[in-house]
N, C-alpha and C positions, 0 to 999 in steps of 0.2 A: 408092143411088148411081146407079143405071140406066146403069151401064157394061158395054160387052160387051170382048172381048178385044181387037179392033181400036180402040174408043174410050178402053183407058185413056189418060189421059197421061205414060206411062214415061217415066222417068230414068234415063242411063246411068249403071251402076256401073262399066261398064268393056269390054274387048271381048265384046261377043255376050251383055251382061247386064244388067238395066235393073230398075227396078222402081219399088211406087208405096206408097207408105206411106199407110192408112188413118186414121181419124180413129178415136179409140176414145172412148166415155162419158166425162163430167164424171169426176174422182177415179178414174180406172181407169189403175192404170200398166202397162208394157211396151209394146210394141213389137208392130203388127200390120200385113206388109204384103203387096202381089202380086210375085210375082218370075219373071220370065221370062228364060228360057237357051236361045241358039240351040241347032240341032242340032248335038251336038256336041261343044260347048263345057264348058269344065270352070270351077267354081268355083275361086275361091284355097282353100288349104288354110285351115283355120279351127275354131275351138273357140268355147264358150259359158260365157255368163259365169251361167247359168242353166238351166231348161227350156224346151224350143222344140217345138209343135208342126209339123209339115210337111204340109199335104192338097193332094195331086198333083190340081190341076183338069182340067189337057188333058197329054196326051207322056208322059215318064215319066224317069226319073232314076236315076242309078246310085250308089251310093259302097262304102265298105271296109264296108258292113253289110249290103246287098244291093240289090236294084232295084226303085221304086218306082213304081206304072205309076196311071191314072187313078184315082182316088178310096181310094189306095193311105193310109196315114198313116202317117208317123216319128214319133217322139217320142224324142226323146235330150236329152240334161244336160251339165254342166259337164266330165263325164270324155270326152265325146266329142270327137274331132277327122276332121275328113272334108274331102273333097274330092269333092262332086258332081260328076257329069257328067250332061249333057242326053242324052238320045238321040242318036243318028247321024241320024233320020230326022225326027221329029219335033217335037224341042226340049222344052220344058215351061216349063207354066206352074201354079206354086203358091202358094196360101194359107199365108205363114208366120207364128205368135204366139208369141213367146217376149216372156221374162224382161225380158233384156236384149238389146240389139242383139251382132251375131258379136262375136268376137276374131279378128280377122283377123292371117294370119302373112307374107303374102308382098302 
């Protein structure tokens, strides 16, 4: 891709959260993208419709499971529901692959 942090092309998902969805292999399903959250900033509340991996690249992140800091990984399922929040200082930016895209509640 030869993208650094400053040259992806993010898309707002919404306030202080944006992201970039990746291209995956011929016949490979789910969902693989970069997601960045200001410092601060909380996720809407949200569940899965699947498995989702999470690998924290830069900052670090917090929700109801614990705090997730540079090269950190989550891995939660369809029983999970959370609400991320970025750092107060830093923000974050992660590598997320799941299943299927969020269930978004709010």
């Amino acid at each position: 891709y030869g993208l650094t942090f400053e040259t992806v092309p993010w898309k707002r998902l919404g306030p202080g959260v944006w992201h970039h969805r990746l291209s995956l292999s011929a016949g490979v399903e789910g969902d693989l993208r970069l997601l960045k959250i200001a410092a601060g900033r909380r996720m809407p509340e949200h569940g899965h419709g699947g498995s989702e991996l999470t690998l924290v690249l830069d900052g670090a992140y917090s929700d109801e499971t614990g705090t997730y800091r540079r090269g950190d990984m989550q891995d939660v399922d369809e029983s999970v529901e959370h609400t991320p929040m970025a750092d107060q200082i830093t923000g974050c930016i992660c590598l997320i692959a799941s299943d299927r895209p969020a269930r978004f509640k709010g």
